[in-house]
C-alpha positions in Angstrom: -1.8 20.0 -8.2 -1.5 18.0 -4.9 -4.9 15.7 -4.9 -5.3 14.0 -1.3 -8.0 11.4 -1.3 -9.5 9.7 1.4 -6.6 10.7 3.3 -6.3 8.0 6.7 -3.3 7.6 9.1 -3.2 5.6 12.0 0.1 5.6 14.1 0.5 2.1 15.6 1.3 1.9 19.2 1.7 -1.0 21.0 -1.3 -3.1 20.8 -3.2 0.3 19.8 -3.6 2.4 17.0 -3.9 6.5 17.0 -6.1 8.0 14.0 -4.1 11.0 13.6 -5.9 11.9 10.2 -9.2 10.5 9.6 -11.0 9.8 5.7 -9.2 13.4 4.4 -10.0 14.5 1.1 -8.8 18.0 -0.2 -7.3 19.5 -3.3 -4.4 22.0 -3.5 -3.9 24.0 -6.6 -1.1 25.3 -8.4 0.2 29.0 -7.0 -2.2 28.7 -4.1 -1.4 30.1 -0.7 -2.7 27.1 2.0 -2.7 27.2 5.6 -3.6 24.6 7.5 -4.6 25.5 11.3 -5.7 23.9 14.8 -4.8 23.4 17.7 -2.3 20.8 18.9 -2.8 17.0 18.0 -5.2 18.3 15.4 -3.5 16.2 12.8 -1.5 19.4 10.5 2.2 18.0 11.1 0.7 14.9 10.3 -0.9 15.7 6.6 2.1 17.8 6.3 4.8 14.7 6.3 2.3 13.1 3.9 2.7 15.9 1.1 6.2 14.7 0.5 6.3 10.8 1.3 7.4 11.3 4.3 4.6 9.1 5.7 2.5 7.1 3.7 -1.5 6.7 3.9 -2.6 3.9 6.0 -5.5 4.2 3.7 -6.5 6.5 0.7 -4.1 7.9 -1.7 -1.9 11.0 -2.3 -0.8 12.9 -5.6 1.4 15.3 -6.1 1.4 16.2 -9.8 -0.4 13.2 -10.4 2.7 10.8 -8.2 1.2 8.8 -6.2 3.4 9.2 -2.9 3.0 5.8 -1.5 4.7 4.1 -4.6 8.7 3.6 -3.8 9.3 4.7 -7.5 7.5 8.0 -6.8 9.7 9.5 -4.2 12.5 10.9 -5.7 10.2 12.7 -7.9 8.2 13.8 -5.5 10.4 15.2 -3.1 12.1 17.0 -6.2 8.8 18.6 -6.3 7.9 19.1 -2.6 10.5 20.9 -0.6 9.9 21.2 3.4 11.0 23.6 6.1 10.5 22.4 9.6 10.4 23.9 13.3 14.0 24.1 14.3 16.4 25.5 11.1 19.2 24.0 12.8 18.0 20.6 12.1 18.1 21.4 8.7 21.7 22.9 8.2 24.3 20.2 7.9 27.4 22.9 6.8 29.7 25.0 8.6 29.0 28.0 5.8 25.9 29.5 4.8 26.9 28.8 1.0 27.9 25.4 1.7 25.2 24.3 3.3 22.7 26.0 0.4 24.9 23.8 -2.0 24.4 20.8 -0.2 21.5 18.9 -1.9 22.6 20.1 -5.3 26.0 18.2 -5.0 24.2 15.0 -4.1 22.1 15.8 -7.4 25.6 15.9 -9.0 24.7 19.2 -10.8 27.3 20.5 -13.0 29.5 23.7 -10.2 28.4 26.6 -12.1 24.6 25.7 -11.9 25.3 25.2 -8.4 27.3 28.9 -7.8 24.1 30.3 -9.9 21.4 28.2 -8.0 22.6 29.0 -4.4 23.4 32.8 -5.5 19.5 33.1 -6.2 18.6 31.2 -3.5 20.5 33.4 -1.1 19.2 36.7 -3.1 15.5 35.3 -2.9 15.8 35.3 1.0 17.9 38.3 1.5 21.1 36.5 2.6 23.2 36.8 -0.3 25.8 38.9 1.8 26.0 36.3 4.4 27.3 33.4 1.8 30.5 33.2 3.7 29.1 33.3 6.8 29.1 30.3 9.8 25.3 29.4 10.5 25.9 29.5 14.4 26.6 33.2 13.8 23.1 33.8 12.7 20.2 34.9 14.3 17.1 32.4 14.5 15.3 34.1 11.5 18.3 34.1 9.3 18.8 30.4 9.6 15.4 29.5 9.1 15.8 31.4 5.8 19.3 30.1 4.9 16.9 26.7 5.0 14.3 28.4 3.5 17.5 29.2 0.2 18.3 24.8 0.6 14.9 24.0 -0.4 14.9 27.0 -2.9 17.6 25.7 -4.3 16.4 22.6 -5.4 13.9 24.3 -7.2 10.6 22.8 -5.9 7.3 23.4 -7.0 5.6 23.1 -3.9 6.9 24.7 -0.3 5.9 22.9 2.6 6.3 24.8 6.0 5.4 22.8 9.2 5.5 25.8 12.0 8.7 27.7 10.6 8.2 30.6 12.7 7.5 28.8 16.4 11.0 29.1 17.6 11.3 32.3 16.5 11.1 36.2 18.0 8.6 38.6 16.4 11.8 39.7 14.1 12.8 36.7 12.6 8.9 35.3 12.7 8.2 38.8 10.3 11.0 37.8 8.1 10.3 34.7 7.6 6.3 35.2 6.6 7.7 38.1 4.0 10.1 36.0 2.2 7.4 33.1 2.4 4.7 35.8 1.1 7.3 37.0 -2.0 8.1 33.6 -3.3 4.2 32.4 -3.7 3.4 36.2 -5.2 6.9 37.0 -7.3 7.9 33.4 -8.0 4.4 31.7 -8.1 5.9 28.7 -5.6 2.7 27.0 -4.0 3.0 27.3 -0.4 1.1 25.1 2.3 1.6 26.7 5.5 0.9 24.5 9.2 0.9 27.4 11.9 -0.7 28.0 15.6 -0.1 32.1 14.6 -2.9 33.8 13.2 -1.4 36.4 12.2 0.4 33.9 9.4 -2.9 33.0 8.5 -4.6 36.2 7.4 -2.0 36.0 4.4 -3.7 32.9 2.9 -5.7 32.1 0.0 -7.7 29.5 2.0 -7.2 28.3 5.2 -8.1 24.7 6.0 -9.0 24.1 9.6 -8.3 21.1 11.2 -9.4 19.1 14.3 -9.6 15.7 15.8 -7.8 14.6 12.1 -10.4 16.1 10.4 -11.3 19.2 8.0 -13.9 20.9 9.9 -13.6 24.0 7.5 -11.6 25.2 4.8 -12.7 28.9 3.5 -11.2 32.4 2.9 -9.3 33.8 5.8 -12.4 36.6 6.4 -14.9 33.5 6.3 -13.0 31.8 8.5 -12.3 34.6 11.3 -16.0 35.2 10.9 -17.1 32.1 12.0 -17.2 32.8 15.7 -18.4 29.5 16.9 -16.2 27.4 14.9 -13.2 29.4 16.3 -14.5 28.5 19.8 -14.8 24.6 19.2 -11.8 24.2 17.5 -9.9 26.7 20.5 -8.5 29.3 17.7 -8.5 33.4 19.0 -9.5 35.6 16.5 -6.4 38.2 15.2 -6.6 41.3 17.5 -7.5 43.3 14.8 -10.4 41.6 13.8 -11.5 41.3 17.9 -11.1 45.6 18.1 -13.1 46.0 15.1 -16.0 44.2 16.2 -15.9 46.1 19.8 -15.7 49.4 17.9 -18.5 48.0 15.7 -20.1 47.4 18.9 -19.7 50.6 20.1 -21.5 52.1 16.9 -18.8 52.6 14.4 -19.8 51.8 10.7 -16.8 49.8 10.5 -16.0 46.6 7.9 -14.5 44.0 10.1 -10.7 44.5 9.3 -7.8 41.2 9.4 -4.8 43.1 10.0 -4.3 45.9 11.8 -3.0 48.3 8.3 -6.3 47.5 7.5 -8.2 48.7 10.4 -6.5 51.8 10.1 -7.5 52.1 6.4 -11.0 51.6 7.4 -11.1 54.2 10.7 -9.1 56.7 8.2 -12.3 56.6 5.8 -14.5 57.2 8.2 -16.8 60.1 7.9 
């Protein structure tokens, strides 16, 4: 379990400090699906470099596991146990072959080479890139590399995946990719993802979604409860999914209709109508 207490960061500028996260206190449980969503400068990047030492609390305390990430000692450990994935994929890929660059981490860990040739083969196979092993990264499309960085983290085995806005760079292909392998690993391979995203059509796929605003948790409930709160969504500037906005104008235009996330969904429900 990841066990964030009192969570307060301040980013020192100048003569001036910037509370980016303000007295944060939230638990995060073992094969959950988290996403954490707001608008920008709502503090999620933030919390996100946290989970893994990145940062370290100006005040209140972080566990991962029961680490405490501020403690030097605790880092390796930690990060062994918290991978992350980040915006641009090509930030992330250091090799000139997608095999290569999967390996990477592994070597520094000095693991024996035919853990490594079995570790990076199931990494590739979990993301669907297996038959691009031999490929060059700049060959790739967008989606592809994000996953080849995806297979990296994989690789190490981590317990928790940390994914700060993985799809933003990305088109609608390689944005659906990326949420379906994300979706696999936390239901097929129980790996406890916490998700930062603007999209909210990433978010419908969560077990809870924390909202953030102003460094703050101003909600954290089911994705239903949360689309359903219509005038949280408008303080904290966050659009409804379409199909939950069309269900409520049919609703409004008499249908007996439950108030559908995704747009599979909404079909289901217009299908069963009488």
């Amino acid at each position: 379990m990841i066990k964030i207490s009192n969570l307060t960061h301040i980013y020192k500028q100048a003569d001036c400090g910037i509370v980016a996260l303000n007295d944060i206190s939230l638990n995060i449980h073992d094969g959950e699906f988290v996403v954490f969503a707001g608008r920008n400068g709502s503090g999620k990047s933030t919390l996100a470099k946290h989970l893994n030492g990145l940062l370290t609390p100006t005040k209140g305390i972080i566990e991962v596991d029961g680490l405490k990430t501020h403690l030097e000692e605790n880092l390796w450990k930690v990060r062994q146990r918290v991978g992350m994935i980040f915006q641009n994929p090509d930030n992330q890929i250091v090799a000139t072959v997608v095999e290569e660059d999967v390996a990477f981490g592994l070597e520094n860990l000095g693991i024996p080479r035919n853990e490594i040739r079995e570790r990076v083969d199931n990494a590739l196979k979990s993301v669907h890139m297996l038959k691009y092993a031999r490929f060059e990264p700049h060959l790739l499309s967008g989606g592809q590399k994000q996953r080849v960085a995806i297979a990296g983290v994989l690789a190490m085995k981590p317990k928790y995946l940390v994914l700060d806005e993985p799809t933003s760079m990305l088109d609608p292909k390689g944005k659906k990719e990326v949420i379906e392998i994300v979706r696999k690993l936390n239901s097929e391979q129980e790996v406890t993802v916490i998700l930062i995203t603007h999209s909210v059509d990433e978010v419908i796929y969560a077990d809870r979604v924390v909202a953030m605003d102003c460094g703050a948790i101003v909600s954290d409930a089911s994705p239903r409860s949360f689309f359903g709160d219509t005038k949280l969504l408008k303080e904290i500037g966050i659009e409804p999914p379409p199909a939950v906005l069309l269900s409520r104008e049919l609703k409004n235009e008499g249908y007996n209709l439950k108030e559908a996330l995704s747009i599979k969904e909404l079909a289901g429900n217009l299908c069963s109508l009488n």
